[in-house]
C-alpha positions in Angstrom: 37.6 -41.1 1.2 34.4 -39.9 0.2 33.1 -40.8 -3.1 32.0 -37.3 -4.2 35.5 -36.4 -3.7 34.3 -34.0 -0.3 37.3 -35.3 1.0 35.1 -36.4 4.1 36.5 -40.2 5.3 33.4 -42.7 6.0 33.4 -42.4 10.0 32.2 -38.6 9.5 29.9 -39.7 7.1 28.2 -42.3 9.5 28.2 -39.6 12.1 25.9 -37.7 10.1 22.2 -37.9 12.0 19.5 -39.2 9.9 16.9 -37.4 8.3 14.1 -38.7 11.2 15.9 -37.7 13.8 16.5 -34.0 12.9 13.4 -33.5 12.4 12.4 -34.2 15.8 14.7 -30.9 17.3 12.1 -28.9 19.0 12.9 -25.9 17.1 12.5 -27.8 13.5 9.4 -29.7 14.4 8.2 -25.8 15.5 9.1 -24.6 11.8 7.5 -27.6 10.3 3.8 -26.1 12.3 4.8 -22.7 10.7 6.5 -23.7 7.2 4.8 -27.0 6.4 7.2 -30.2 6.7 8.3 -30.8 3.2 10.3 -26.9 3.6 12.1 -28.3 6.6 12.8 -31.6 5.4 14.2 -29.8 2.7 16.4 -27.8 4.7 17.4 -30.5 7.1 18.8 -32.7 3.4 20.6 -29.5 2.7 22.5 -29.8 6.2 23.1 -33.1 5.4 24.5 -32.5 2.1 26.9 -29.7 3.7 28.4 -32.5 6.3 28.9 -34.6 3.8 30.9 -32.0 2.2 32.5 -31.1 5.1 31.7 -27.8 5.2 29.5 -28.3 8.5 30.3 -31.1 11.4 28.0 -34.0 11.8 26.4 -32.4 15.2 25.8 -29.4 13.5 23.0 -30.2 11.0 20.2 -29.2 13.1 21.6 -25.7 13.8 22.4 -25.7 10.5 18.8 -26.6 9.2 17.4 -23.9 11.2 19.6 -21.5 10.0 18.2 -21.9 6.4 14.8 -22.0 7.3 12.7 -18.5 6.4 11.5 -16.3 9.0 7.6 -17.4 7.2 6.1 -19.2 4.8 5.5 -16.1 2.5 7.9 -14.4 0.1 7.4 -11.0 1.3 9.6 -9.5 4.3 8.2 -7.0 6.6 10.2 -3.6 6.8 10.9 -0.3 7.8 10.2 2.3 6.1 12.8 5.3 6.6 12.7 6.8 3.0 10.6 9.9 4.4 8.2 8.3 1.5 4.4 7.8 3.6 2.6 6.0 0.8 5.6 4.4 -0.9 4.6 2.6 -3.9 7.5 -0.2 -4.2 6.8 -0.9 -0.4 3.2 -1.5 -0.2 1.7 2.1 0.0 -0.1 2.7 3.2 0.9 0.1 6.5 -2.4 -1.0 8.0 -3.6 -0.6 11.6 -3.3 -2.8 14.5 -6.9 -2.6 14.2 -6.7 -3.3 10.7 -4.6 -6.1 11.2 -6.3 -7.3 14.1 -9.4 -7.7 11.9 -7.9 -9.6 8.5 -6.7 -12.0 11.1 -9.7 -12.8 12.2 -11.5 -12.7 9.2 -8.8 -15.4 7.3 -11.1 -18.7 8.4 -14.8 -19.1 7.9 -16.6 -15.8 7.9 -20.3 -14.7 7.5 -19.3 -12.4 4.3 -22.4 -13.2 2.5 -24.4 -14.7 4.8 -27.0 -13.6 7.2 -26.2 -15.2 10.3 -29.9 -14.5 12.1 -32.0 -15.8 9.8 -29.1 -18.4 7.6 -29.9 -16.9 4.4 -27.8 -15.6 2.2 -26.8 -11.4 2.4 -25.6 -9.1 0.7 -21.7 -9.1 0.4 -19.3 -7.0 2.3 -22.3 -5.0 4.3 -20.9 -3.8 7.2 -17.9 -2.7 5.5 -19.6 -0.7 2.8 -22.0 0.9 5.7 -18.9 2.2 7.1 -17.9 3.6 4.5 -21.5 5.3 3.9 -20.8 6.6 7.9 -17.5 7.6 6.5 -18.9 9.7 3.6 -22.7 10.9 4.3 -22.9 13.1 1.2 -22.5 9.4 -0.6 -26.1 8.1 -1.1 -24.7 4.6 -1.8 -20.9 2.9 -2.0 -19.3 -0.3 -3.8 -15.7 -1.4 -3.3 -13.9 -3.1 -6.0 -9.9 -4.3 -6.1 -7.9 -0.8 -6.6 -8.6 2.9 -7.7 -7.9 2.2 -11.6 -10.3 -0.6 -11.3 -13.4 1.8 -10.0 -12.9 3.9 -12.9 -12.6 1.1 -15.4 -15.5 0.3 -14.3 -17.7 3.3 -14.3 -16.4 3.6 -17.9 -17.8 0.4 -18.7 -20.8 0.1 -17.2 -21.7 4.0 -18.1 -20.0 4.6 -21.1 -19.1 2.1 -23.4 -20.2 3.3 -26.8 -20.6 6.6 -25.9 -18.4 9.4 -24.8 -16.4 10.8 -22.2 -15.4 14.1 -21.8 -12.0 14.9 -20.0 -9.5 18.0 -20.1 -6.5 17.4 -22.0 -5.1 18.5 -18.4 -6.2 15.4 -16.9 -4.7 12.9 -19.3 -2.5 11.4 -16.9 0.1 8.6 -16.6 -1.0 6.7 -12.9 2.3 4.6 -12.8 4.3 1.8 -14.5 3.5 3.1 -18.0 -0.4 3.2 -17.5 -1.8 6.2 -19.1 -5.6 6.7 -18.0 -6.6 7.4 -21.9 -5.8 3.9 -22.8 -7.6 2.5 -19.6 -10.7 4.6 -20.8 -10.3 3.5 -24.3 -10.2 -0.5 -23.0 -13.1 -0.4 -22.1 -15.3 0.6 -25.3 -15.8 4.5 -24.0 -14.9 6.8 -26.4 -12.7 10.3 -25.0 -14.0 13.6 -26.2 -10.9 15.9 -25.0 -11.4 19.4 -24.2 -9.3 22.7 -23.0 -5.9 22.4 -23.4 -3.0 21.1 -21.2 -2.2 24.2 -18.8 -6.5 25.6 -19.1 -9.6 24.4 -19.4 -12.9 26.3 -18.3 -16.7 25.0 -17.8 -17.7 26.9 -21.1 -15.2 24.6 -22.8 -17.0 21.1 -21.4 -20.7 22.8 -22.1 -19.7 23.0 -26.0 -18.6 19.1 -26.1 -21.3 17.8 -23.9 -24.1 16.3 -26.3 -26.3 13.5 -26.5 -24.0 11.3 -26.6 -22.6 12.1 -23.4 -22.1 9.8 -20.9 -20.7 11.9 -18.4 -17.7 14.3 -18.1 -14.7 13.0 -16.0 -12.6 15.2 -13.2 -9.2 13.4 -12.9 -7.1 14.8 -10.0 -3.6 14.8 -11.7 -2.0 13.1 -8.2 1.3 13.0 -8.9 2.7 16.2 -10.6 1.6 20.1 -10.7 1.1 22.6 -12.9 1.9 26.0 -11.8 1.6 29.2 -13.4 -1.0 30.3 -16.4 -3.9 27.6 -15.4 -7.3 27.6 -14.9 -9.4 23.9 -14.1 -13.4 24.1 -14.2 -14.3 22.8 -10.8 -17.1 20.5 -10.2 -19.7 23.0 -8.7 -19.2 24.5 -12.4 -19.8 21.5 -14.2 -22.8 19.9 -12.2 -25.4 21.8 -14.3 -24.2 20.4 -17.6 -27.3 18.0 -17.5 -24.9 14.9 -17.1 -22.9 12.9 -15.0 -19.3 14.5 -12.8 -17.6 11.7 -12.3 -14.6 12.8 -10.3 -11.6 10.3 -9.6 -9.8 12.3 -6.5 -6.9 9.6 -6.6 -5.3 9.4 -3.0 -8.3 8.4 -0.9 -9.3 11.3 1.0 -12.6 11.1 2.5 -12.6 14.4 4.2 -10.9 17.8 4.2 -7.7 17.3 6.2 -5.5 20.1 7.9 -2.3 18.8 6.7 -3.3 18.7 3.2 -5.8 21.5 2.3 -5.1 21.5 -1.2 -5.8 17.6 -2.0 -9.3 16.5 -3.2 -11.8 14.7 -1.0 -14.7 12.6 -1.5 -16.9 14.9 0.8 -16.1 17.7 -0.6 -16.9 16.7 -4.0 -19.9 15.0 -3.7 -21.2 18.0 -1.7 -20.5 19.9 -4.6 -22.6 18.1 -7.2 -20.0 15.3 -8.1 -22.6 12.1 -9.2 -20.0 9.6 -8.4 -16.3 9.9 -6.8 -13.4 7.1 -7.6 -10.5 6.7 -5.0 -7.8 4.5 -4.0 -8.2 2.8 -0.6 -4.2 2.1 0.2 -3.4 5.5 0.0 -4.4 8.5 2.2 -7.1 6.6 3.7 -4.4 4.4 5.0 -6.2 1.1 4.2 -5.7 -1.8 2.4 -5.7 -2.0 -1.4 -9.0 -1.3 -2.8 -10.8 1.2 -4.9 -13.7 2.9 -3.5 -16.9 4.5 -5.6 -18.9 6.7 -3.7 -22.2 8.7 -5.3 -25.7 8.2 -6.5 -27.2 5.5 -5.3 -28.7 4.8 -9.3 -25.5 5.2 -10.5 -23.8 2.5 -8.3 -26.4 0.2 -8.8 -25.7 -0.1 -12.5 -21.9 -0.5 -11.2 -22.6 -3.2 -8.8 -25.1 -5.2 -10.9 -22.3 -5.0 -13.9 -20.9 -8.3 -14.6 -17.3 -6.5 -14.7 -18.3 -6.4 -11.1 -17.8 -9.8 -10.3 -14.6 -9.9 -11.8 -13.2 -6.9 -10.2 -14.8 -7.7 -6.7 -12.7 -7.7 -3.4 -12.2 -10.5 -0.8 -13.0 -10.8 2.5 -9.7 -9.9 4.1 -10.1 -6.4 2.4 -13.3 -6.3 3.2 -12.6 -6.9 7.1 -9.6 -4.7 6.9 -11.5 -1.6 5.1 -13.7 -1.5 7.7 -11.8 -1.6 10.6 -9.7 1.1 9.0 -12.9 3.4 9.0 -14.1 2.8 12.5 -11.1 1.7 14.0 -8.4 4.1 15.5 -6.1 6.5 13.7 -4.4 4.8 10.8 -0.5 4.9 10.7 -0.5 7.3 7.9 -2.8 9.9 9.5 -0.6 9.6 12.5 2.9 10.2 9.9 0.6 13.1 8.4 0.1 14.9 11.7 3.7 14.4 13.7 5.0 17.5 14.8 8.7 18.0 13.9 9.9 18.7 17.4 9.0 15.3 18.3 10.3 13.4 15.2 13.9 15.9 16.0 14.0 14.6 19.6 13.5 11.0 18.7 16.3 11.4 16.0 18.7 13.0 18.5 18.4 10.2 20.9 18.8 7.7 18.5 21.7 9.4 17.0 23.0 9.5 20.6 23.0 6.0 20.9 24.7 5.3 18.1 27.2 7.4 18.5 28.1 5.9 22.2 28.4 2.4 19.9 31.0 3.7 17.9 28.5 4.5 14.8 29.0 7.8 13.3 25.4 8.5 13.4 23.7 12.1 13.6 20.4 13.7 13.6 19.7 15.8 11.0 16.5 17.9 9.8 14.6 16.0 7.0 12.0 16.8 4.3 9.2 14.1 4.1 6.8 13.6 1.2 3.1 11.7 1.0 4.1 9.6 -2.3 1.6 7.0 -3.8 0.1 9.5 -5.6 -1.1 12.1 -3.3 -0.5 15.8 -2.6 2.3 16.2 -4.8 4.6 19.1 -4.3 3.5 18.9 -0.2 6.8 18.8 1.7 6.5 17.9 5.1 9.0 18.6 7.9 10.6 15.8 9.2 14.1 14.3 11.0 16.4 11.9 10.1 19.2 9.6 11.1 22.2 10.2 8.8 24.6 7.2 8.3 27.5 7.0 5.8 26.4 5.7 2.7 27.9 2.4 3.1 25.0 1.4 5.3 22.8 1.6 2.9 22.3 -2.2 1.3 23.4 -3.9 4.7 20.6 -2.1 5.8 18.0 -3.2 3.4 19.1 -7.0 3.1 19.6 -7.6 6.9 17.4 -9.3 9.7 15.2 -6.3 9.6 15.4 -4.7 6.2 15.3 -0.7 6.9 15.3 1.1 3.3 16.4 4.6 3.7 17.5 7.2 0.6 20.7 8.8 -0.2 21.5 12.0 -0.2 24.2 14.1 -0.3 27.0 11.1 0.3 24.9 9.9 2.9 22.2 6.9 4.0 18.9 9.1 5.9 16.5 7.4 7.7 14.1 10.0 7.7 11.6 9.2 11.4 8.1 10.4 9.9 6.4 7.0 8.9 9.0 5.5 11.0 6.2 4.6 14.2 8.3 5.5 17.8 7.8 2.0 18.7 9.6 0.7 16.0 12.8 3.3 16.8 14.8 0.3 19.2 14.4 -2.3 16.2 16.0 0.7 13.8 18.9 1.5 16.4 19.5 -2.4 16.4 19.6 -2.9 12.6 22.0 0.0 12.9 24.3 -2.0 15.1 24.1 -5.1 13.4 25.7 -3.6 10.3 29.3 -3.5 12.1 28.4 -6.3 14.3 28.1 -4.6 17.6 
């Protein structure tokens, strides 16, 4: 009898294949290139330890070892993402490109980020990328890129304003996410807020009585994720450009330029174009890149940014780097391509899929959907979308299965709403469908 008290009698036991051997299985010395070998010698001592138990036979270890081994060496697991959500915050914001993707892949070994490869001296970091994004923006007389959007404002606030004062409409105070209120981030750094207007108005006459000497500049916060309707009134920048100091204007959500599905939300062109000295954005948002906070303005002003020693700290590596830039001149991203899918198309796709479900024995249906940006952009846009409907039970198998789909639920129901769901992707959906009863 076993010792441990397995109940497994010493014959099994010496049955059991040893350590050296299992790990020369093709598909475990594969895993060990992929993983690293002390993850599947790990895995290969847990098989082990389950024959000895007896849970597993002898000549199963190997199948068992592989069956514990993750699908990569990373924590995080690729899904879909069927929550009619675009830019969903818990999921990563905005999915990159192919092209994007393409170019972090090749950027991950040995790059020429700061160096001049013509003459082997050293240049200036990050230069293609940042003269993409002056292509991008051409009202923008220079550009730096630092490591999100609340870290381009921080430090614009530091660099211009610390001991000195901001002015901001009490309108604009805003919360960003995750209990982070922007006054506080302003505050951090040494700038001191000079509020003006009230909550629901605030006119250019009420910035020109607070603006003084010491003024640093006045600050335009687009308030990306709420609305107020009604009784309002919000000085624009053309109105506060003569002031005689400094519109900085954080537009949130990333949008370089006007864009037809979303004429309402603020873009950098735009702004700068109307006398803005320096626009803040997000980079993971509606420009569909990777995470990243963009300045865009006077070429004085971004100087004294860049040369900052905050700068260094809040600087981005070369995988963004590569991946910003093939964002700008690289195809359309994944979320311009959600933004401008026509429902007929996204209805049609859901009524096949439903179709085949249904001839599996799923009680799957297609039903019209209401999709939303998210992350922080154009709130209160709706956009008209379609959706698988599944019971509700489908729900968590869906999310913890092979290929983690996260839906919502609504009504008594799981919806997997199709419009940042890319087509290609819709035979992988209809097969995580199935593998929740096993067919």
């Amino acid at each position: 009898m076993d010792p441990t008290g397995a109940g497994v009698d010493t014959n099994v036991r010496r049955r059991i294949p040893r350590t050296d051997a299992v790990l020369r299985d093709p598909r475990l010395l594969h895993a060990a290139a992929r993983l690293g070998t002390a993850r599947v010698k790990s895995a290969v001592h847990r098989a082990q330890q389950r024959a000895r138990e007896g849970a597993v036979p002898p000549d199963a270890v190997a199948d068992t070892a592989v069956s514990l081994l993750p699908p990569s060496a990373g924590g995080l697991r690729p899904v879909i993402n069927a929550t009619g959500v675009l830019l969903h915050t818990n999921l990563g914001r905005a999915p990159l490109s192919a092209a994007a993707r393409q170019a972090v892949h090749e950027a991950a070994g040995p790059t020429d980020v700061e160096l001049d490869l013509r003459t082997g001296v050293r240049a200036r970091r990050g230069r293609t990328a940042l003269a993409a994004l002056r292509a991008a923006v051409p009202d923008a007389e220079a550009a730096h890129v630092v490591n999100n959007g609340a870290a381009a404002l921080v430090l614009a606030a530091t660099a211009l304003a610390a001991g000195r004062e901001i002015v901001v409409s009490r309108g604009e105070m805003v919360e960003i996410g995750d209990g982070f209120r922007l006054p506080d981030l302003l505050v951090s750094t040494g700038a001191r807020l000079r509020e003006v207007g009230t909550t629901n108005r605030t006119t250019a006459a009420d910035y020109a009585q607070a603006v003084g000497p010491d003024t640093a500049f006045v600050l335009k916060v687009h308030p990306s994720n709420f609305r107020i309707t009604g009784f309002t009134r919000a000085a624009t920048v053309a109105e506060l450009a003569p002031l005689g100091v400094p519109v900085v204007v954080d537009i949130g959500s990333g949008l370089l330029a006007p864009h037809p599905a979303l004429p309402e939300e603020p873009d950098a062109r735009t702004q700068l174009a109307a006398g803005a000295a320096l626009v803040t954005a997000s980079g993971d948002k509606l420009l569909g890149g990777p995470q990243c906070g963009l300045l865009l303005g006077r070429e004085d002003l971004i100087g004294t940014l860049s040369r900052h020693p905050l700068a260094r700290a809040l600087r981005v590596d070369k995988l963004t780097l590569a991946a910003l830039e093939a964002t700008l001149t690289g195809p359309a991203t994944p979320t311009d391509e959600a933004l401008r899918a026509a429902p007929e198309p996204l209805r049609r796709r859901a009524e096949r899929l439903a179709a085949l479900l249904a001839a599996d024995g799923v009680d799957a249906r297609a039903v019209p959907s209401e999709a939303t940006v998210g992350g922080g952009g154009a709130p209160g846009v709706t956009l008209s979308s379609a959706a698988l409907s599944l019971p509700e039970r489908y729900a968590r198998p869906l999310r913890t299965g092979p290929v983690p789909v996260v839906g919502r639920l609504e009504a008594g129901r799981c919806l997997l709403d199709l419009r940042a769901v890319p087509e290609a992707d819709d035979e992988r959906l209809a097969e995580a469908v199935r593998a929740v009863e096993g067919r």
